[in-house]
C-alpha positions in Angstrom: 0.0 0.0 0.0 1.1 3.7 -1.1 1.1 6.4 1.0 1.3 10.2 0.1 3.5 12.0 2.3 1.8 14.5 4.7 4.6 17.1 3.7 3.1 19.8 1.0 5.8 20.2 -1.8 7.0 24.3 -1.8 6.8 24.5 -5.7 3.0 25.2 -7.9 1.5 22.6 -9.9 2.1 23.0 -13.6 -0.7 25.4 -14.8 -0.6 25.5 -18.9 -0.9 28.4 -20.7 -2.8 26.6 -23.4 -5.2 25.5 -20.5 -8.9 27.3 -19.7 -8.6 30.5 -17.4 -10.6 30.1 -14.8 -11.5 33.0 -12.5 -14.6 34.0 -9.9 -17.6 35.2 -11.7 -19.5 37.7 -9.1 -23.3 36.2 -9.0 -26.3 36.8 -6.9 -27.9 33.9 -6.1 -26.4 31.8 -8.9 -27.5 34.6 -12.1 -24.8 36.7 -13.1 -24.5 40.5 -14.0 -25.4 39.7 -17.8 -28.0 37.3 -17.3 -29.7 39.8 -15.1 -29.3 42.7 -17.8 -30.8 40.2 -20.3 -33.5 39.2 -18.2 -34.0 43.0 -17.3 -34.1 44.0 -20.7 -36.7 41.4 -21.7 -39.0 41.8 -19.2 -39.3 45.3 -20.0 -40.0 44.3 -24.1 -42.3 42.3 -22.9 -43.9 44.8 -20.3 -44.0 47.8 -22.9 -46.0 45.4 -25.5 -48.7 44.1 -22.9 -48.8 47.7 -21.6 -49.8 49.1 -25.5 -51.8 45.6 -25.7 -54.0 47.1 -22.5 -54.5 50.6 -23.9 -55.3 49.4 -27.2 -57.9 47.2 -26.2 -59.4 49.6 -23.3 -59.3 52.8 -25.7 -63.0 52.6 -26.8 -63.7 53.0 -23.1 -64.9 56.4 -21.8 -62.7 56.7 -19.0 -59.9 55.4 -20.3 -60.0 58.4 -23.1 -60.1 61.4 -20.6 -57.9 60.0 -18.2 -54.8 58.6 -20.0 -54.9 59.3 -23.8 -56.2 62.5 -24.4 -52.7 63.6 -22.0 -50.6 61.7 -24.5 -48.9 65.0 -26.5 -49.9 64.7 -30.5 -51.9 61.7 -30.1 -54.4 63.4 -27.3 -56.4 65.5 -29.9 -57.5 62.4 -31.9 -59.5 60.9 -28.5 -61.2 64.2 -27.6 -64.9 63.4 -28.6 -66.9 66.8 -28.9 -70.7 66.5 -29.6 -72.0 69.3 -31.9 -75.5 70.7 -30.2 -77.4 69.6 -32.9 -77.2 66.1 -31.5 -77.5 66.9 -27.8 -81.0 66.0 -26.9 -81.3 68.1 -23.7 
């Protein structure tokens, strides 16, 4: 049976310079700084299409018209509904 000898040699193992460099890569909990920009920037695609998806599908609504899309600059004027008094029964 061999032993290894509890003495530690004083020299480094051979590291090639042809070899991967290895190095600490900063995460938090396991997604790094890249993967988190890419995530970030995704999310927010996808956030900015369902948002226009809502409003496009609410704008025939009332409300929706007078409180968010007639204070949208060049686009407001186009939800402002004005009824002539020709049509106003009262």
């Amino acid at each position: 049976m061999v032993f290894q000898t509890p003495i530690r040699r004083s020299y480094p193992s051979y590291k090639s310079p042809y070899g991967p460099k290895y190095h600490y890569q900063p995460n938090v909990a396991g997604f790094t700084f890249k993967q988190i920009t890419n995530l970030g920037f995704k999310a927010g695609a996808f956030g900015g299409v369902a948002l226009f998806a809502v409003i496009y599908y609410a704008s025939g609504i009332p409300r929706v018209q007078r409180d968010i899309l007639q204070k949208i600059p060049f686009l407001g004027g186009y939800f402002v509904k004005e009824i002539p008094a020709s049509d106003n029964p009262f």
